[in-house]
KOLDRENLUM-639815 format. One line per field, with one value per residue (C-alpha): x, y, z; residue in one letter. Coordinates in Angstrom, 2 decimals. Each point is the difference from the previous one (the first is absolute). Layout:
N
xx: (X/...);
yy: (Y/...);
zz: (Z/...);
res: (A/...);
% end
This chain:
297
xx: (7.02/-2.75/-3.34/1.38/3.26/-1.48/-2.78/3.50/1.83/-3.94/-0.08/3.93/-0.35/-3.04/1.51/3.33/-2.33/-2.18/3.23/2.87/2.29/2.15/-1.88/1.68/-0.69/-3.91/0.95/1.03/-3.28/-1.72/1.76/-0.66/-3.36/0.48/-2.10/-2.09/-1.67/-3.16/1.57/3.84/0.80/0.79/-3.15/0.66/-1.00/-0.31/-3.56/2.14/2.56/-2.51/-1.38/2.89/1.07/-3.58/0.40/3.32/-1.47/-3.23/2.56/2.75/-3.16/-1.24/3.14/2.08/-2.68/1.30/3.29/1.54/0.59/3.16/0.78/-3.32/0.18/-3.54/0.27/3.98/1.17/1.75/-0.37/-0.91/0.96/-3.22/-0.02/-3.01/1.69/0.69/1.36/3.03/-0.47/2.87/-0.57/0.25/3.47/-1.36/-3.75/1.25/0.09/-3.46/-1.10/1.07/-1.74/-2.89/-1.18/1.85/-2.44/-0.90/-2.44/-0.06/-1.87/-0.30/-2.22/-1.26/0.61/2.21/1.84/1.96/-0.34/-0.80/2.17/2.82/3.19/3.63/2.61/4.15/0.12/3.60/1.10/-3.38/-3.46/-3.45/-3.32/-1.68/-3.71/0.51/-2.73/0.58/2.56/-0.65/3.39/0.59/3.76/1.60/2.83/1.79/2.52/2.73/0.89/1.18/-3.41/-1.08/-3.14/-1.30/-2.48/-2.67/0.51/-2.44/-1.59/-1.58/-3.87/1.25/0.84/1.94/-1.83/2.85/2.37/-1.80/-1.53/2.42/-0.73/-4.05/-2.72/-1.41/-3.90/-0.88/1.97/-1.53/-3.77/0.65/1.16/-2.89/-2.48/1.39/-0.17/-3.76/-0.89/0.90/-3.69/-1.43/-0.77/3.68/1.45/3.05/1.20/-0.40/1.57/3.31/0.34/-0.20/2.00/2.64/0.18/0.31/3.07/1.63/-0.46/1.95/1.66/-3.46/-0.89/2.96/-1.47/-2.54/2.73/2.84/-0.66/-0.93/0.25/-3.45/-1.26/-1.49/-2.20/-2.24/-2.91/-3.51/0.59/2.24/-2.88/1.28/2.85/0.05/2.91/0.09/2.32/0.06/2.62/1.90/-2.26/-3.55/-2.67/-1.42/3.37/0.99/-3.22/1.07/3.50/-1.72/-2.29/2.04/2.33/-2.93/-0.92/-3.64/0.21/-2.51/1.16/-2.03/0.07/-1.42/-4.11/-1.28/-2.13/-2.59/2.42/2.97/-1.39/1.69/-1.98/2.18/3.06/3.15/-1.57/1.75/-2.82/0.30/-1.63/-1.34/3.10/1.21/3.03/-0.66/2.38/-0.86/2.46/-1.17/1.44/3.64/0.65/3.64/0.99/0.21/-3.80/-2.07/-0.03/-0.73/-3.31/-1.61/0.73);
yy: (-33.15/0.86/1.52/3.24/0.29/-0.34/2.60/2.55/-0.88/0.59/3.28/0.56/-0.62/2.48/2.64/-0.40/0.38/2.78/2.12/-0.73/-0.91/-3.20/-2.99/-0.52/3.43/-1.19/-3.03/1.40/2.39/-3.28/-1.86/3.20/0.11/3.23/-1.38/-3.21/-1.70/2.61/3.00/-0.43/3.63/1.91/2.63/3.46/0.21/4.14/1.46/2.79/-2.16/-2.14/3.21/1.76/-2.97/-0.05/4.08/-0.77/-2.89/2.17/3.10/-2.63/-1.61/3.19/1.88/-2.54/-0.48/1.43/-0.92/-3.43/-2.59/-2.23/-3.38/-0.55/2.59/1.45/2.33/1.06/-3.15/-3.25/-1.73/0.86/-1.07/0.41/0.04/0.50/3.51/1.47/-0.82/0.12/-0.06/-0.22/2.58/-1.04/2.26/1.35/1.28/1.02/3.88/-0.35/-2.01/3.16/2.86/-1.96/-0.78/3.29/2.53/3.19/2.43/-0.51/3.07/-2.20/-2.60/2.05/-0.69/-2.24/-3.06/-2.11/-1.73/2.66/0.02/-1.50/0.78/-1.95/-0.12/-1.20/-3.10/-2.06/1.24/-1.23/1.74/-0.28/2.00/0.52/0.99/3.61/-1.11/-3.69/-2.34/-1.08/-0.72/-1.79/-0.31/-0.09/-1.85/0.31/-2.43/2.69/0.63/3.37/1.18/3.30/1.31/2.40/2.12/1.71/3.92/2.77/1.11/-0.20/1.01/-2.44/0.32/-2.88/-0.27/-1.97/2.28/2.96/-1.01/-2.60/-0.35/0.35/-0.62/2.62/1.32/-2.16/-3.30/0.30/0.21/-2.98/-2.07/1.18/-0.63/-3.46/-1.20/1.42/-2.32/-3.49/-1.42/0.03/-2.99/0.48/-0.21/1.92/-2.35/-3.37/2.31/0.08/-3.11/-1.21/2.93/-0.68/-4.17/0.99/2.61/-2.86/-2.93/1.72/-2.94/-1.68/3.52/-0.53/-3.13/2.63/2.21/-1.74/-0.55/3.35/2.96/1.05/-1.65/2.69/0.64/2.71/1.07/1.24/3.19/-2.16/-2.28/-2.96/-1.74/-0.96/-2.12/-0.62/-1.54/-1.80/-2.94/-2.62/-1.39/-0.93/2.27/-3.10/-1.25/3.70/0.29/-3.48/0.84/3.36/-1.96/-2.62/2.87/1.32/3.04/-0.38/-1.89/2.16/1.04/0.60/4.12/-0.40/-0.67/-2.73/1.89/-1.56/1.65/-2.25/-2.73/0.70/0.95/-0.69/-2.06/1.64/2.22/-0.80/2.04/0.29/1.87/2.28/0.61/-1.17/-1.60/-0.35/-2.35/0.75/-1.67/1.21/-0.10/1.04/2.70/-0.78/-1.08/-3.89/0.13/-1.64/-3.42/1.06/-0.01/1.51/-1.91);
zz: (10.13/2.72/-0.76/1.86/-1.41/-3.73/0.91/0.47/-2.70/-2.36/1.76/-0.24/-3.72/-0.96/2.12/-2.26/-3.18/1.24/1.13/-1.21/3.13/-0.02/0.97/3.40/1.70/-1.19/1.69/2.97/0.55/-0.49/2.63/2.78/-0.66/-1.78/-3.27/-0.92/-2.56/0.01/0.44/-1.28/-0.26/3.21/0.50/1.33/3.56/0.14/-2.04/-1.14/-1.09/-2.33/-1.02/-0.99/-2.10/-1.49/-1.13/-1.48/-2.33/-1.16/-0.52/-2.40/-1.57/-1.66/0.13/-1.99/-2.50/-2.89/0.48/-1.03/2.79/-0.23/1.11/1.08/2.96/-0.40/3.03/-0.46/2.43/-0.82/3.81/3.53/3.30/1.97/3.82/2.73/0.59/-3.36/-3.42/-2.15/-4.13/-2.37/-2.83/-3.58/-0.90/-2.88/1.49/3.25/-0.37/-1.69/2.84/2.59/-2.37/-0.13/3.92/1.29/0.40/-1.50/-1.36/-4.08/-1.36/-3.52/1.73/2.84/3.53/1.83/-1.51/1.39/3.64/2.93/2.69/-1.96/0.73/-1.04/2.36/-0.17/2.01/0.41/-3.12/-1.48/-0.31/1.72/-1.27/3.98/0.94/1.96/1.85/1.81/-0.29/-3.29/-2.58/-3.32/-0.24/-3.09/-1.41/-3.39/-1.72/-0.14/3.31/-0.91/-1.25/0.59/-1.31/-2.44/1.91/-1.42/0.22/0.35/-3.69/-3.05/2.14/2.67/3.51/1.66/3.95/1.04/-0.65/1.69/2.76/1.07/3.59/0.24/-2.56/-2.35/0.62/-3.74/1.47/3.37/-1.23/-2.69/2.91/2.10/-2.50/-1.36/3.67/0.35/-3.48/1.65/0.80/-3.55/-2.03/-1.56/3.16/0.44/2.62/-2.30/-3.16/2.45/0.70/-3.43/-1.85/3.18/-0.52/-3.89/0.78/1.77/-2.50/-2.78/-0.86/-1.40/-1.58/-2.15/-2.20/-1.59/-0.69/-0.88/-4.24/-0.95/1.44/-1.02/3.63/1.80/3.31/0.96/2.11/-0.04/2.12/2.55/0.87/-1.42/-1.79/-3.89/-1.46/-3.96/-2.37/-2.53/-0.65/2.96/2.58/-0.59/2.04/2.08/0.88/1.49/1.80/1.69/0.92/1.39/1.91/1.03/1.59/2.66/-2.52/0.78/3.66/2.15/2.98/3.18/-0.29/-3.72/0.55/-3.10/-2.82/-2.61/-2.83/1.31/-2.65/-2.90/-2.87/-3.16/-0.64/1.31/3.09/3.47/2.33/3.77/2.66/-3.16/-1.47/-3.52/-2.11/-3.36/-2.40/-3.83/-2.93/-2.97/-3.54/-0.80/-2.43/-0.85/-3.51/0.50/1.66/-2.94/1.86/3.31/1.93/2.83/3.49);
res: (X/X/X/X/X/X/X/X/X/X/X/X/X/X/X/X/X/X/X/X/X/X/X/X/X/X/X/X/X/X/X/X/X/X/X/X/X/X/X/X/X/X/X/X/X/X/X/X/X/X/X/X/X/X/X/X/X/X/X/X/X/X/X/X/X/X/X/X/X/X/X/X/X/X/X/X/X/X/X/X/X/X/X/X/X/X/X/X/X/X/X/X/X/X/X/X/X/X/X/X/X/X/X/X/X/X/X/X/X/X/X/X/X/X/X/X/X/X/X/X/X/X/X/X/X/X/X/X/X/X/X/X/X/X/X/X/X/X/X/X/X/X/X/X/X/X/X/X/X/X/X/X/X/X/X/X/X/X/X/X/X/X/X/X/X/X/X/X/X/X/X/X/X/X/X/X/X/X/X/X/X/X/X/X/X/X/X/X/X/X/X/X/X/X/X/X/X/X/X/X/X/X/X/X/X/X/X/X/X/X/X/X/X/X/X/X/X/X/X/X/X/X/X/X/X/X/X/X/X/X/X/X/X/X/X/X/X/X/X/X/X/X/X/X/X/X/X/X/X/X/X/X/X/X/X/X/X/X/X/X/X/X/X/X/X/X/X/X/X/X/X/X/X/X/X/X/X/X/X/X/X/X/X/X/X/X/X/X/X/X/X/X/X/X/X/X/X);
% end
């Protein structure tokens, strides 16, 4: 086997792990030049694009919190197929509808303000279903096992107002000045920009997600006010082996848009930094019954 042709299959292989497709459509990306050994899952080529994906991990990260994951899908999704003009996620079948109340947006007068993504709005598409950015281009389209899946929308009450459902067609005043104001935050030392590409790679490398996940469903990920990414758990895969796989799939490959900072040194065990923007792996302790012999990772 040539240098070349082992260099695709290497790539071929991570991108299986890090998404979940079968090894040969990997294989095939690999063989057009589509992925390689650095980067071997397919980058969005559209800003808005990457930055929707990046709002809808920050809004499953804290919005899922408190609710148990299964199977290891952290952020509601089992696999993705990720292309350089959008993406497709399978939804876990039993976190799906929680998945759609928690990125659709609307005002919550219990937490105050908006929740949810801004400008997010879910379509019918082929008998399937797509969550679109009004503004741009920008779609996540979403598959379920059952093919005859329809879901449970969230409905006006209870102090909240669902945005999607009343201002279908054009964003509301409170979505349009979030959007304005996230895009006027993206020079600071926790660089907007570098945030989406790493909450993006993350949303489309569910498939390595799932080792934290996949023993207990105590796993969970959350943010510090959407500025960065925390994964815990507690049983399964070892924290230095997931930062490896992470790393080994491009996570924290630099590209040319994203300027080098001081802070992208990490500072502690477990920290993937880039461009100013954070991934943090923590395996603590497990608090279910049989835990007495376990330690941290």
């Amino acid at each position: 086997m040539s240098r070349r042709t082992d260099n695709r299959h290497r790539a071929a292989t991570i991108c299986r792990e890090a998404t979940g497709l079968p090894h040969h459509t990997c294989l095939g990306w690999a063989e057009a030049g589509l992925i390689n050994r650095c980067q071997p899952v397919p980058e969005p080529e559209d800003e808005a694009q990457r930055a929707l994906e990046s709002l809808l991990v920050a809004e499953l990260a804290d919005g899922l919190r408190e609710h148990e994951r299964r199977d290891g899908a952290l952020l509601g999704f089992t696999s993705a197929r990720p292309t350089r003009a959008g993406l497709a996620l399978v939804l876990h079948p039993v976190m799906a509808d929680r998945v759609l109340s928690t990125v659709l947006p609307r005002i919550d007068e219990h937490h105050g303000g908006l929740r949810g993504v801004p400008g997010l709005r879910i379509v019918p598409m082929g008998g399937s279903w797509a969550l679109n950015q009004l503004q741009g281009r920008a779609a996540v389209a979403l598959v379920h096992p059952d093919p005859d899946w329809r879901p449970l929308l969230p409905e006006h009450g209870d102090g909240r107002t669902q945005l999607w459902r009343r201002n279908r067609h054009r964003l509301h005043p409170v979505e349009a000045a979030e959007l304005k104001g996230r895009v006027g935050a993206g020079g600071g030392p926790g660089s907007v920009l570098a945030q989406d590409w790493l909450n993006s790679r993350l949303l489309r490398r569910p498939g390595l997600l799932v080792a934290a996940g996949a023993v207990h469903g105590s796993a969970n990920v959350y943010t510090h006010g959407g500025g960065d990414v925390v994964v815990e758990w507690c049983c399964g895969v070892e924290r230095a082996e997931l930062e490896r796989r992470l790393r080994r799939s491009g996570l924290a490959q630099r590209p040319g848009q994203v300027p080098e900072r001081l802070r992208d040194q990490p500072w502690f065990p477990g920290e993937i930094a880039m461009g100013g923007a954070f991934v943090t792996l923590r395996r603590g302790p497990c608090s279910a019954p049989d835990a007495s012999a376990r330690r941290y990772g």
